[in-house]
Biotite code that builds the C-alpha atoms (Angstrom):
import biotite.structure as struc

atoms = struc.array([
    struc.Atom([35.011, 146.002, -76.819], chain_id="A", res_id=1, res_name="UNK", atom_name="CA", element="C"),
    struc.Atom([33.749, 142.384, -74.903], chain_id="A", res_id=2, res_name="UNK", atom_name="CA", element="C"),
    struc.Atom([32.909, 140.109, -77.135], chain_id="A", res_id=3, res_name="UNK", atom_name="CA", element="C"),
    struc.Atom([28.553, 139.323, -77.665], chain_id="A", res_id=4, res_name="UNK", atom_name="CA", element="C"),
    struc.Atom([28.856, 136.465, -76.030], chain_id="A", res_id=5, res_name="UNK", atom_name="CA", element="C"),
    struc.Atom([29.856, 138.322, -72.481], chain_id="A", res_id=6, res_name="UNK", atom_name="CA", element="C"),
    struc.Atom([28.247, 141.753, -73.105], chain_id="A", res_id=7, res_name="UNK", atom_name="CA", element="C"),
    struc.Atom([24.482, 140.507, -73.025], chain_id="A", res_id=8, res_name="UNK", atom_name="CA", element="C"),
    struc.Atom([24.039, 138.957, -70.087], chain_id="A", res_id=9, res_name="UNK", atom_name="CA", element="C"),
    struc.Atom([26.248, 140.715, -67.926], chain_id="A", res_id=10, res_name="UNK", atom_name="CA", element="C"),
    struc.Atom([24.324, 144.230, -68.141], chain_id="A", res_id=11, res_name="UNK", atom_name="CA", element="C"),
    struc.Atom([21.297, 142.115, -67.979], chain_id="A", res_id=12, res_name="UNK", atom_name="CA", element="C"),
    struc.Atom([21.534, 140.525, -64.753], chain_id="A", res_id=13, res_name="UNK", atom_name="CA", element="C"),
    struc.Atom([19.792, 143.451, -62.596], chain_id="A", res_id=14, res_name="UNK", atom_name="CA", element="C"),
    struc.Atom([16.162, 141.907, -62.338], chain_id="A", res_id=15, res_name="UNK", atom_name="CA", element="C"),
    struc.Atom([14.070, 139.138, -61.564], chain_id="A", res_id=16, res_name="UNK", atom_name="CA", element="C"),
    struc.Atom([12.439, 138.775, -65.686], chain_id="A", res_id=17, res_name="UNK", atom_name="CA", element="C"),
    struc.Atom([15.482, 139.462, -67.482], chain_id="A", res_id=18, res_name="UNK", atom_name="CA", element="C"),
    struc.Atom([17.310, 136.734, -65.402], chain_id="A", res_id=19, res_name="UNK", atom_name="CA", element="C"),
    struc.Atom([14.578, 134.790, -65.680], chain_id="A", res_id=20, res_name="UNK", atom_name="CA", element="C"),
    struc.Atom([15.575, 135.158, -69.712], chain_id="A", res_id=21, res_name="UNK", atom_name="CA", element="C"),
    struc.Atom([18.949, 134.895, -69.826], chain_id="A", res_id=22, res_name="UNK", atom_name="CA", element="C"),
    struc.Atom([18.418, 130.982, -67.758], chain_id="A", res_id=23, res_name="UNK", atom_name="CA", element="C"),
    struc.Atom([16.234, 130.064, -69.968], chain_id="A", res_id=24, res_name="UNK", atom_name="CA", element="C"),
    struc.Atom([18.553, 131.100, -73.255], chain_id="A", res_id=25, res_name="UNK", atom_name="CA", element="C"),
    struc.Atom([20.895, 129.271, -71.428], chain_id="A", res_id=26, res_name="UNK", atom_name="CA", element="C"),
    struc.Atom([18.522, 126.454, -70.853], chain_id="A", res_id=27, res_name="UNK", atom_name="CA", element="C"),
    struc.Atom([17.272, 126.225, -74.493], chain_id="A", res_id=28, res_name="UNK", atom_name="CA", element="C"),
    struc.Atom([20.962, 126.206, -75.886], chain_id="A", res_id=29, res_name="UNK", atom_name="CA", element="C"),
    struc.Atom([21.671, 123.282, -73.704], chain_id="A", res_id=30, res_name="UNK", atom_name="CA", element="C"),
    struc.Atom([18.803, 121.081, -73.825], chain_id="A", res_id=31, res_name="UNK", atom_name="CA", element="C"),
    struc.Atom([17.173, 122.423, -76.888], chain_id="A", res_id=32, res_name="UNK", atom_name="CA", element="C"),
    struc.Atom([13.826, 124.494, -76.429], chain_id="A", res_id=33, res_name="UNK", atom_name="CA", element="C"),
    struc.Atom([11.292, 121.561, -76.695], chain_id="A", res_id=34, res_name="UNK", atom_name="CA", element="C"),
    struc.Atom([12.926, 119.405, -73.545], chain_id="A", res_id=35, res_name="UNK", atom_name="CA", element="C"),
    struc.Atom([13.145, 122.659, -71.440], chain_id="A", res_id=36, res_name="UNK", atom_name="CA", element="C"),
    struc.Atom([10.139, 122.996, -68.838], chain_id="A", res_id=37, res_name="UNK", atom_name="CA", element="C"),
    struc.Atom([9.582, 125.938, -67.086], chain_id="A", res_id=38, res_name="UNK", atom_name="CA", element="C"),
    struc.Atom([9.668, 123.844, -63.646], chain_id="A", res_id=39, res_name="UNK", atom_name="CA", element="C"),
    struc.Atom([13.340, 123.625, -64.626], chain_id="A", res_id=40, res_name="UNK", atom_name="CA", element="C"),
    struc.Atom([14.050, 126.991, -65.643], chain_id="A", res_id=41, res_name="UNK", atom_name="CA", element="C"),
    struc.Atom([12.913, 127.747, -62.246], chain_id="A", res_id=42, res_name="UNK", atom_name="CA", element="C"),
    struc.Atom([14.977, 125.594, -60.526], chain_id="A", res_id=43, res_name="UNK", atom_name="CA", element="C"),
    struc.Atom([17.992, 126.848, -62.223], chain_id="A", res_id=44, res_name="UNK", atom_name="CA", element="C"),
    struc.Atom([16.734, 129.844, -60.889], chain_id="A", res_id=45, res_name="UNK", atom_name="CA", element="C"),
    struc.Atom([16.576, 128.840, -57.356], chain_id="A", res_id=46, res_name="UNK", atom_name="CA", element="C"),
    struc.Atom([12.501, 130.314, -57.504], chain_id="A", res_id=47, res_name="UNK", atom_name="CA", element="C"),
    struc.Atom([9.027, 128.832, -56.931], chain_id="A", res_id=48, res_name="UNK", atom_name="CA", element="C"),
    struc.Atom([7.296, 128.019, -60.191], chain_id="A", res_id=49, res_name="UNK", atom_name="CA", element="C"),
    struc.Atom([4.745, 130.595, -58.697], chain_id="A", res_id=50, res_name="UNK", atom_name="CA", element="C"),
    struc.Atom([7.566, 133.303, -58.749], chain_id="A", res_id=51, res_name="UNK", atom_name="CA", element="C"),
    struc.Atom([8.266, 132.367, -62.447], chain_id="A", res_id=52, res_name="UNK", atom_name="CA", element="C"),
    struc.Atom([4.701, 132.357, -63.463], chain_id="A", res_id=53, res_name="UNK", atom_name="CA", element="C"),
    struc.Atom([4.529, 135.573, -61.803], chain_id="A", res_id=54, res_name="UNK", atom_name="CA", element="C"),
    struc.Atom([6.636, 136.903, -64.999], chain_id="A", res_id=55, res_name="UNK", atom_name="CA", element="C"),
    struc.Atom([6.101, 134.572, -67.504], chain_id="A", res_id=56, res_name="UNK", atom_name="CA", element="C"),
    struc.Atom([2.785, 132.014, -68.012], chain_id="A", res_id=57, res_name="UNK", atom_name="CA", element="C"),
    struc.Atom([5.060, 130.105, -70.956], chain_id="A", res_id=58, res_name="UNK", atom_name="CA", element="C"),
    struc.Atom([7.728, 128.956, -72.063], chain_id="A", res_id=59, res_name="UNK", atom_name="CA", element="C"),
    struc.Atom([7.104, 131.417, -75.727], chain_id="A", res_id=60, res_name="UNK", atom_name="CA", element="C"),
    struc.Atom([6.224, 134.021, -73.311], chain_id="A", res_id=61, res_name="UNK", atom_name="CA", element="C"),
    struc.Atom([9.901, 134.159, -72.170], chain_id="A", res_id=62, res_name="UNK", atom_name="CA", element="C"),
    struc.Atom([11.123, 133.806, -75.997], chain_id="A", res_id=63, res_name="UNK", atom_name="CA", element="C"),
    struc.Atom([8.846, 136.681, -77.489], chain_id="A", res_id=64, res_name="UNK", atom_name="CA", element="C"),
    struc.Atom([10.040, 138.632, -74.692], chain_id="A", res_id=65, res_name="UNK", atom_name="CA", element="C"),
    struc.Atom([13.463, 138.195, -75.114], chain_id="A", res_id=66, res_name="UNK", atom_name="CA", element="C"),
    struc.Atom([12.781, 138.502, -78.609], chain_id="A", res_id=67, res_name="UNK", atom_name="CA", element="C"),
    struc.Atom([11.471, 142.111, -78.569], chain_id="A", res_id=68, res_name="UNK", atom_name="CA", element="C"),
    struc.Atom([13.965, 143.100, -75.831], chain_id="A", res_id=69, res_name="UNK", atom_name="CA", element="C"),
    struc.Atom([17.192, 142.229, -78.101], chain_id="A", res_id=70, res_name="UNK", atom_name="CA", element="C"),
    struc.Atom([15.455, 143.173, -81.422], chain_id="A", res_id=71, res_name="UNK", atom_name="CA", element="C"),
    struc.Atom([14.395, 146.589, -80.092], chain_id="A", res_id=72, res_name="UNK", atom_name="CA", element="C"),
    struc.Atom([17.752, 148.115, -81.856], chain_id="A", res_id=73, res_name="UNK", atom_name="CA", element="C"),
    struc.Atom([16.789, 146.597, -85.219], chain_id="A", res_id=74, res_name="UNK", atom_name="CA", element="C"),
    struc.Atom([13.491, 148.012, -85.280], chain_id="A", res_id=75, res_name="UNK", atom_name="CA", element="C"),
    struc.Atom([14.804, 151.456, -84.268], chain_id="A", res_id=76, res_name="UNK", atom_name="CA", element="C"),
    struc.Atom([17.397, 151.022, -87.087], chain_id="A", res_id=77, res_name="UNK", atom_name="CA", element="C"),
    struc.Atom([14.856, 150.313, -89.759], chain_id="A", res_id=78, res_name="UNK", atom_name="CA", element="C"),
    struc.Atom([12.323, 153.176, -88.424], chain_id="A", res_id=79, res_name="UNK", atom_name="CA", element="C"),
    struc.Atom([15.472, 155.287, -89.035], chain_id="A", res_id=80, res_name="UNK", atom_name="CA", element="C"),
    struc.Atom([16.701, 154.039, -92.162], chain_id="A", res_id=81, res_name="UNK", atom_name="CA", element="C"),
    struc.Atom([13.249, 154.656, -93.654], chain_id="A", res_id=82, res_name="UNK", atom_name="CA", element="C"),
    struc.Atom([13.358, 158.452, -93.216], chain_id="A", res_id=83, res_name="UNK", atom_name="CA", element="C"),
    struc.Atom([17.286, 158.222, -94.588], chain_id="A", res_id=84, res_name="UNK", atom_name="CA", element="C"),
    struc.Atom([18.091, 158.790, -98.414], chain_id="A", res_id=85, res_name="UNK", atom_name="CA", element="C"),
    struc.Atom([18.843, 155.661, -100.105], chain_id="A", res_id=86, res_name="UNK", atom_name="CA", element="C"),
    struc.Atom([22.592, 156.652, -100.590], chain_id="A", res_id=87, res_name="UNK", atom_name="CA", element="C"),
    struc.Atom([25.562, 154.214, -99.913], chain_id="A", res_id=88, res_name="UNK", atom_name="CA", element="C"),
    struc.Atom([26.023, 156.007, -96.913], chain_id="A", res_id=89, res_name="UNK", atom_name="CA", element="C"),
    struc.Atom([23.198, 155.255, -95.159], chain_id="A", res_id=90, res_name="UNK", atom_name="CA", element="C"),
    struc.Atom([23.142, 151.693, -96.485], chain_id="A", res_id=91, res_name="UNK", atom_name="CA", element="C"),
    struc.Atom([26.783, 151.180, -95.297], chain_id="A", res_id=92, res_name="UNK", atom_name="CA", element="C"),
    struc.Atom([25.194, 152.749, -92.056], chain_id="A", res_id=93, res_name="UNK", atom_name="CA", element="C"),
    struc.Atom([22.547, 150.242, -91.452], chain_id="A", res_id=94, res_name="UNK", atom_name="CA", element="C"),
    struc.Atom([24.859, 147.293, -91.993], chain_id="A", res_id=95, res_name="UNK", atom_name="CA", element="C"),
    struc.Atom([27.238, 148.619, -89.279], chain_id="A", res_id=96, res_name="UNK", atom_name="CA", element="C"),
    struc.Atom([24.394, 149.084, -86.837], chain_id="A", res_id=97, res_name="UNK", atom_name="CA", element="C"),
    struc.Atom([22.552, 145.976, -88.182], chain_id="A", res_id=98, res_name="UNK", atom_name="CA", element="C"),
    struc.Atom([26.047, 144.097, -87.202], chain_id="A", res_id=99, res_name="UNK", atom_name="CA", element="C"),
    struc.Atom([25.985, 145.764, -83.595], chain_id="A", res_id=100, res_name="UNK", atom_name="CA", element="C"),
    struc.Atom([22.647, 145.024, -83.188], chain_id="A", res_id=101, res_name="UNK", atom_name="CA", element="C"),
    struc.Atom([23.448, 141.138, -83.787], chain_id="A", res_id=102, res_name="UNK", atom_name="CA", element="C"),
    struc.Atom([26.227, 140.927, -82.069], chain_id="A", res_id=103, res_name="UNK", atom_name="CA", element="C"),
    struc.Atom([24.617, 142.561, -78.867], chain_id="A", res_id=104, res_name="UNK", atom_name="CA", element="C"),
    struc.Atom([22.365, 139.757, -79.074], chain_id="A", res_id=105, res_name="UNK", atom_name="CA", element="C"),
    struc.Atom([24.225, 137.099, -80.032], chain_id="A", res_id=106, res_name="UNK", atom_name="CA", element="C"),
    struc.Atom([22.636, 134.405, -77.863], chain_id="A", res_id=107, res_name="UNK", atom_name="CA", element="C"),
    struc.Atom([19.369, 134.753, -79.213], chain_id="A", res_id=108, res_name="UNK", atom_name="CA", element="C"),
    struc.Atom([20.131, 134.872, -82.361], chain_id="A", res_id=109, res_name="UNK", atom_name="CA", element="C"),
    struc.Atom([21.928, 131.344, -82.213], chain_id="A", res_id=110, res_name="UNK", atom_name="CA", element="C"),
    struc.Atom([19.128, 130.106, -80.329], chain_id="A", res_id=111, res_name="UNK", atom_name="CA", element="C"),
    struc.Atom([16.956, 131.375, -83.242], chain_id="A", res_id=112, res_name="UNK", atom_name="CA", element="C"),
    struc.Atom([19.620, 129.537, -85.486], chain_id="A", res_id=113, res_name="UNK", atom_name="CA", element="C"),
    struc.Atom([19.875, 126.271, -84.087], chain_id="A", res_id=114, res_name="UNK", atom_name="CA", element="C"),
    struc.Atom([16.062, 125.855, -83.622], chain_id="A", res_id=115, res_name="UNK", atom_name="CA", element="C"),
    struc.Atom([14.459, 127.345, -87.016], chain_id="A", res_id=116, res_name="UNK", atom_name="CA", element="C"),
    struc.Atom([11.687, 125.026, -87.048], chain_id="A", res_id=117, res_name="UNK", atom_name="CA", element="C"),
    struc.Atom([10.556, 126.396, -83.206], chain_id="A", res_id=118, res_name="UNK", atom_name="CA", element="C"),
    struc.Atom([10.826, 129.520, -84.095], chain_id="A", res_id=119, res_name="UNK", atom_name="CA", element="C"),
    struc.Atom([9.349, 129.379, -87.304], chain_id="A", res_id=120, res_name="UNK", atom_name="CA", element="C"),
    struc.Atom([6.130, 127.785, -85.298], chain_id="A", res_id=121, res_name="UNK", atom_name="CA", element="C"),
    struc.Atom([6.688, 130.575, -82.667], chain_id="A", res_id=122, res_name="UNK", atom_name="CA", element="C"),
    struc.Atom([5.034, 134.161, -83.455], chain_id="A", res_id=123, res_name="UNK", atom_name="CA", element="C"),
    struc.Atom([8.468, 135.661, -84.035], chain_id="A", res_id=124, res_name="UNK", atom_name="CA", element="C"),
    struc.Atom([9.095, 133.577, -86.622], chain_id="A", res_id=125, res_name="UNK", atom_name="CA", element="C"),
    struc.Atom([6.767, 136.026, -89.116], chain_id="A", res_id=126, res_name="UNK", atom_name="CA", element="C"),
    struc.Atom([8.091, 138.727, -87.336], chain_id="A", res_id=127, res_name="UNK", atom_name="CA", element="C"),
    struc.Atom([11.734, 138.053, -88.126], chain_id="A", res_id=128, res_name="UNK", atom_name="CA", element="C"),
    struc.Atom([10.477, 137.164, -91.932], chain_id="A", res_id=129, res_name="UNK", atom_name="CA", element="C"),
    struc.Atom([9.506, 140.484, -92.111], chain_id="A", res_id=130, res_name="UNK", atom_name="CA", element="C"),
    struc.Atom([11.667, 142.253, -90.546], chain_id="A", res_id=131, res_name="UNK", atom_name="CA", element="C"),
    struc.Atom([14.608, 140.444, -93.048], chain_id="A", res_id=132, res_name="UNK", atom_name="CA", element="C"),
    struc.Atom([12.597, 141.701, -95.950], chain_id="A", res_id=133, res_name="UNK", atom_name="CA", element="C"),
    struc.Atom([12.193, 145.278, -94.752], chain_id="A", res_id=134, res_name="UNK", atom_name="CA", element="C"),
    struc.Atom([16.340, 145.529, -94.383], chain_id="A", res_id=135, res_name="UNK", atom_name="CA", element="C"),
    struc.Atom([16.874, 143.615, -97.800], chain_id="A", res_id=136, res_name="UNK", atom_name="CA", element="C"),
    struc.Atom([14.448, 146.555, -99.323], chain_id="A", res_id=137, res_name="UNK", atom_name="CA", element="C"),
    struc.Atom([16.307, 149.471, -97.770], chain_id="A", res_id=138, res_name="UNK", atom_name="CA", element="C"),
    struc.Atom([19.880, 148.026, -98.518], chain_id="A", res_id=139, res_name="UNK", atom_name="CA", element="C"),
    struc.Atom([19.057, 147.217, -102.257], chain_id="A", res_id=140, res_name="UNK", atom_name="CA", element="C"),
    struc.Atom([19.145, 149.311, -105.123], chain_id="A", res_id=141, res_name="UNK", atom_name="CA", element="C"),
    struc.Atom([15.990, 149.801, -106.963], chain_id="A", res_id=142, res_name="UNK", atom_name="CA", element="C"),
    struc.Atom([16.706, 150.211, -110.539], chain_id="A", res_id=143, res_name="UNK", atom_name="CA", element="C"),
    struc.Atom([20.143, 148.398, -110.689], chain_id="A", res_id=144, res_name="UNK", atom_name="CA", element="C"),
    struc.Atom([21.959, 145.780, -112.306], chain_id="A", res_id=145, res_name="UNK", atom_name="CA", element="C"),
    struc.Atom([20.357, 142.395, -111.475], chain_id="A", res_id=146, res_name="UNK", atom_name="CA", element="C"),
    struc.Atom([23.953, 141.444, -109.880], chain_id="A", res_id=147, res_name="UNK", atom_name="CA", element="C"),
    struc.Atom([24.101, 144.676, -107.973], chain_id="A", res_id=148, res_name="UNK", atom_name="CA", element="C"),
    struc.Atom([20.965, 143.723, -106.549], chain_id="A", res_id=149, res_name="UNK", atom_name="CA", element="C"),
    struc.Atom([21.835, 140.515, -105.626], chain_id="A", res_id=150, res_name="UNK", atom_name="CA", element="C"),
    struc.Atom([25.380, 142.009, -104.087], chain_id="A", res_id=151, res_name="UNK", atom_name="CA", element="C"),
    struc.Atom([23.272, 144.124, -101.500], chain_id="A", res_id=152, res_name="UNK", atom_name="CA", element="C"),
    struc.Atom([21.018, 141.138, -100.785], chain_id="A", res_id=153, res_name="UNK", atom_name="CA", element="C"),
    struc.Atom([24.181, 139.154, -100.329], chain_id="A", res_id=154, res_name="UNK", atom_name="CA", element="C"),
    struc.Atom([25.599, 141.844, -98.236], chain_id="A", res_id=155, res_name="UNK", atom_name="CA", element="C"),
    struc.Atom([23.040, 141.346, -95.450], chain_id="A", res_id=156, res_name="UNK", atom_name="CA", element="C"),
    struc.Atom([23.366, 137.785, -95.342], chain_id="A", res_id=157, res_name="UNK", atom_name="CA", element="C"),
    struc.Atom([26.918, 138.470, -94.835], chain_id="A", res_id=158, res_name="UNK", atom_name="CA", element="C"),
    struc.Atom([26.752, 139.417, -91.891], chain_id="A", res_id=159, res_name="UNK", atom_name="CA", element="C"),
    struc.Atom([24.414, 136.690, -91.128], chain_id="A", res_id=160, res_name="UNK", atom_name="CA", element="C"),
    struc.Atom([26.942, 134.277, -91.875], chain_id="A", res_id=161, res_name="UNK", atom_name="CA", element="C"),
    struc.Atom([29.545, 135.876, -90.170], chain_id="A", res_id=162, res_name="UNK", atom_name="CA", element="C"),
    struc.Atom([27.606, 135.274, -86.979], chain_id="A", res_id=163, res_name="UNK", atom_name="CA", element="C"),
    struc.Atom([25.632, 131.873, -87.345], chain_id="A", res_id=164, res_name="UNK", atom_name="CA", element="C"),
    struc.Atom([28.398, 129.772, -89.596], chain_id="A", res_id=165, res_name="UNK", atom_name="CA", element="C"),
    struc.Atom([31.649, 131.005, -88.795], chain_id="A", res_id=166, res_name="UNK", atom_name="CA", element="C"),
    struc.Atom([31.160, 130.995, -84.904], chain_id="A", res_id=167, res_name="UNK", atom_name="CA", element="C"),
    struc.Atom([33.083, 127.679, -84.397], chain_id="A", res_id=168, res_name="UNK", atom_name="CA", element="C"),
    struc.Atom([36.164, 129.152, -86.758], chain_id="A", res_id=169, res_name="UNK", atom_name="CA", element="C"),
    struc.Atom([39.547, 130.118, -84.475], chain_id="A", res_id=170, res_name="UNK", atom_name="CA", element="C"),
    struc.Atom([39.587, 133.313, -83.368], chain_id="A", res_id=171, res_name="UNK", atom_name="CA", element="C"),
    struc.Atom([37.842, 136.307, -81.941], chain_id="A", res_id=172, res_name="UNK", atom_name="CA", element="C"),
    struc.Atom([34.209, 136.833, -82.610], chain_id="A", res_id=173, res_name="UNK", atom_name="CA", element="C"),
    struc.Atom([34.140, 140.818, -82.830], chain_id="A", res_id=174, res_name="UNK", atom_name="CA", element="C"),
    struc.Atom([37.052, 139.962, -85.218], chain_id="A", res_id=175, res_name="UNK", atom_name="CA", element="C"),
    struc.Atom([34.706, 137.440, -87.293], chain_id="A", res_id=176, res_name="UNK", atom_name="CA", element="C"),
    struc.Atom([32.069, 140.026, -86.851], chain_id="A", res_id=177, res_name="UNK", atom_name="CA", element="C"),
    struc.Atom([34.349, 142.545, -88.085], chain_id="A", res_id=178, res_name="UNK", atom_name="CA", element="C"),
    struc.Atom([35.711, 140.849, -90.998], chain_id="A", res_id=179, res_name="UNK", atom_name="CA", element="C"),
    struc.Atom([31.895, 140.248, -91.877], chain_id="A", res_id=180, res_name="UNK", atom_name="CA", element="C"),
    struc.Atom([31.102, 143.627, -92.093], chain_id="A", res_id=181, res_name="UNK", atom_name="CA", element="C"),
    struc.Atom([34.083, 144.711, -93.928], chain_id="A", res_id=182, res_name="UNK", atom_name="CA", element="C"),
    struc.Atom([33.254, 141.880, -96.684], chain_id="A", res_id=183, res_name="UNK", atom_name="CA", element="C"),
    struc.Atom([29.226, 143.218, -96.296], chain_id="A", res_id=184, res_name="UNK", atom_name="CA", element="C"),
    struc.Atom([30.169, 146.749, -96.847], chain_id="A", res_id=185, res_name="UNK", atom_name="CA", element="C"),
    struc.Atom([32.594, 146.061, -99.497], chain_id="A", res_id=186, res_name="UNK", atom_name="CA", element="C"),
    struc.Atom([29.682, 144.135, -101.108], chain_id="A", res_id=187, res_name="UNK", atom_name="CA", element="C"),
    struc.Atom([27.065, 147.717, -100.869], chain_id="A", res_id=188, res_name="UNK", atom_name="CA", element="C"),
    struc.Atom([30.176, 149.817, -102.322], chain_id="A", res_id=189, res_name="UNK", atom_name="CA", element="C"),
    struc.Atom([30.448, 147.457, -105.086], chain_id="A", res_id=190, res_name="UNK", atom_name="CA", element="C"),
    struc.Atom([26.526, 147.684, -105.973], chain_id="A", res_id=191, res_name="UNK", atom_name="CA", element="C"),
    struc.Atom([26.995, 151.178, -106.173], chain_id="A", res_id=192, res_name="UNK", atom_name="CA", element="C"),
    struc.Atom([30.068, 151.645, -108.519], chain_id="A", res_id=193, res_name="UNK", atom_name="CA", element="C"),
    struc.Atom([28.198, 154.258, -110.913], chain_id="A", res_id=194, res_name="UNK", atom_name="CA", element="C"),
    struc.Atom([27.286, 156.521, -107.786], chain_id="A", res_id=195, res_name="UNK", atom_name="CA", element="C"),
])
């Protein structure tokens, strides 16, 4: 399996707005989101800033659209996880496609990472919010321990750390990724020892 950092934009590169996204990721990483114009992301691109504009008015345009393109998965997972039973199975489930989902869009979410204070001013930054307190709901057990609860809490951020902190560690990051989800699950399993 490629690693996230090669899988996204590689399948990505087919047309003119998703190109348009993955330069300006690329742009944002570099020179941070605030010092990126979009008369550079267009030269980058080798377009007119009419071409550009053509796709994309801003610069939060080309984030939210990004945004909904790569988070897609995680919305799908949650719509399915609420029609699931709340057994370990499906909450071991929804970490292992949670961890997918991340990893597929790896870029982004460092981006997302590395500039918390943009995104919180952005409109995805409520959206994320909520979207991190739908998942901790479905993964955590209602009428449990107060340490069981934290351990399925803990098990999503898992797999959050496993992704934004231990990126710069030696090594493969599917095997990070990996490892995080095998600490994240073992986390869930743990929560529900009287099961």
């Amino acid at each position: 399996m490629p690693t996230s950092s090669s899988s996204g934009p590689q399948h990505r590169r087919g047309n003119t707005r998703q190109r348009i996204q993955d330069v300006a990721l690329e742009l944002f990483a570099e020179q941070g989101y605030e010092k990126t114009s979009l008369r550079e992301i267009a030269e980058r691109l080798d377009v007119t800033k009419a071409a550009l504009y053509y796709h994309f008015k801003t610069k939060e345009d080309i984030i939210i659209s990004l945004f909904e393109d790569v988070t897609r998965p995680i919305d799908e997972l949650i719509a399915w996880a609420d029609a699931q039973p709340r057994t370990l199975e499906t909450k071991r489930e929804v970490l292992r496609r949670y961890s997918e989902a991340m990893a597929a869009g790896a870029p982004l979410y460092r981006f997302m990472q590395e500039n918390q204070a943009t995104t919180r001013e952005l409109s995805i930054g409520h959206t994320v919010k909520t979207r991190l307190f739908r998942l901790v709901e479905l993964l955590r057990t209602q009428d449990g321990a107060l340490a069981d609860q934290v351990r399925c809490v803990s098990a999503l951020f898992t797999l959050h750390a496993g992704m934004m902190f231990l990126q710069h560690i030696d090594g493969d990051p599917e095997e990070t990724r990996r490892a995080a989800l095998e600490v994240a699950t073992d986390l869930i399993t743990q929560a529900h020892h009287d099961a």
